[in-house]
VOPAGU-2260 file (C-alpha; in pm, 1 decimal, decimal comma):
REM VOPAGU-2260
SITE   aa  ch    i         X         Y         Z
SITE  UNK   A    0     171,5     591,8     964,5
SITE  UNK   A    1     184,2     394,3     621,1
SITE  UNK   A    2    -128,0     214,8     525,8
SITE  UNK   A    3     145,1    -169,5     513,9
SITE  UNK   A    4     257,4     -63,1     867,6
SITE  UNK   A    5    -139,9     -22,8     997,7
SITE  UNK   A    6    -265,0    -326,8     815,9
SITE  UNK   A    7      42,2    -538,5     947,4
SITE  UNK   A    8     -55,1    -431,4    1285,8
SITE  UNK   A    9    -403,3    -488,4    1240,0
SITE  UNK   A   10    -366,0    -848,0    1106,4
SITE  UNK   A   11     -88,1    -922,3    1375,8
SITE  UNK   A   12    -360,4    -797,0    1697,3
SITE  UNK   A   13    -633,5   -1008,4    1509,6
SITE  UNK   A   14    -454,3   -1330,8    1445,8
SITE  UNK   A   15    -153,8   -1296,0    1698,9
SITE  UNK   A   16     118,5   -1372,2    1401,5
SITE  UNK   A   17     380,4   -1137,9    1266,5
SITE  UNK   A   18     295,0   -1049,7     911,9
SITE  UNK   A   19     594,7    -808,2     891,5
SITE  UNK   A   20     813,4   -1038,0     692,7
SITE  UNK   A   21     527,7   -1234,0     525,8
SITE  UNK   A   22     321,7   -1039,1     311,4
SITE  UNK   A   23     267,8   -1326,1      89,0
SITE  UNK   A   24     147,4   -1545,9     350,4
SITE  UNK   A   25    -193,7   -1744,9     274,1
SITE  UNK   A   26    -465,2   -1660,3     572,7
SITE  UNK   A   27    -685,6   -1849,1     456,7
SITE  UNK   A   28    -597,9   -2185,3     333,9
SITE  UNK   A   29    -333,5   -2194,1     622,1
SITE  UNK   A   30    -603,0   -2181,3     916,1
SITE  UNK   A   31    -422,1   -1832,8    1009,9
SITE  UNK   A   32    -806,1   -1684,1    1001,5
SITE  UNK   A   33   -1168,2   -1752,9     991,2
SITE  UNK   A   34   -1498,3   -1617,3     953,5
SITE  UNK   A   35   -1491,1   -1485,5    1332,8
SITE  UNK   A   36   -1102,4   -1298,4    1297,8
SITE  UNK   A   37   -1249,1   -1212,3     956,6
SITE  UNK   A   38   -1521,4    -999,6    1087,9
SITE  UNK   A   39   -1273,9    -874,8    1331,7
SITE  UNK   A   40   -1027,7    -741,1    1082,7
SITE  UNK   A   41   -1282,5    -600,1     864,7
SITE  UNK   A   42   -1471,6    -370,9    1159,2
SITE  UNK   A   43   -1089,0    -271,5    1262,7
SITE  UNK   A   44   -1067,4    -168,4     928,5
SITE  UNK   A   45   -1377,1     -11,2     803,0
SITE  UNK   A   46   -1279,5     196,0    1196,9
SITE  UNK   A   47    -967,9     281,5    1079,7
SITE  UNK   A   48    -962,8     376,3     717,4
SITE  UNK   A   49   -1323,0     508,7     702,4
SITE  UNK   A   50   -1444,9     262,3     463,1
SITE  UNK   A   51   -1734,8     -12,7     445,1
SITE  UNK   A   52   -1639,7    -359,7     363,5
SITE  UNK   A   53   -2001,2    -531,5     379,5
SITE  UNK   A   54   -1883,1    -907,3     493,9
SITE  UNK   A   55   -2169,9    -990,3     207,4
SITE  UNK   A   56   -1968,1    -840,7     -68,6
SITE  UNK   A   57   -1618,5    -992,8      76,5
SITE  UNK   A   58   -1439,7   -1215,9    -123,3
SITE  UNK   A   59   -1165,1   -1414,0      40,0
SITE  UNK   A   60    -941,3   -1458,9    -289,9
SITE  UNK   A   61    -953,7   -1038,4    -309,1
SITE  UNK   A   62    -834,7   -1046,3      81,4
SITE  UNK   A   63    -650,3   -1311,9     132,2
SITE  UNK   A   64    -255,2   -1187,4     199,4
SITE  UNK   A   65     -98,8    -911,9     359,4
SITE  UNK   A   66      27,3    -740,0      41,6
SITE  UNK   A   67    -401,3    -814,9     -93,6
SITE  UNK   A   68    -508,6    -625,8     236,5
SITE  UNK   A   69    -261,1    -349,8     187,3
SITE  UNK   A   70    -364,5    -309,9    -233,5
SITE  UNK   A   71    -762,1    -323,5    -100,0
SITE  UNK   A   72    -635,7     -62,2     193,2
SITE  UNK   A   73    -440,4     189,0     -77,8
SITE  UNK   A   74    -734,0     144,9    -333,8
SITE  UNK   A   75   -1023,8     275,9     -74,7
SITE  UNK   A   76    -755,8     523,0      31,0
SITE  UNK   A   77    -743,7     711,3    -294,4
């Protein structure tokens, strides 16, 4: 499975949405997710990808699309 295809599934079983045709959306600024689904999405993917986000270090304007989480998910992949 494609690292788009796992983070779209991620983000859709975190927030309940289907990112599949918005990779551009806003999740921040649009209420789509908070500190708590934040947290969420970041253990799912530190679980699946093998890497450590520390929430410390997370910066929401580095995170906050689709297409961000997929660059951030392809750049800890290499």
């Amino acid at each position: 499975m494609d690292i788009q295809k796992q983070i779209v599934e991620i983000l859709n079983d975190v927030t309940g949405e289907d990112f599949s045709d918005k990779m551009d959306q806003e999740l921040y600024e649009s209420g789509i997710m908070d500190s708590m689904s934040t947290v969420q999405m970041l253990l799912t993917l530190q679980e699946t990808f093998d890497i450590t986000v520390p929430v410390s270090e997370f910066n929401r304007d580095d995170w906050n699309t689709p297409n961000k989480l997929v660059e951030q998910g392809e750049e800890t992949a290499r």
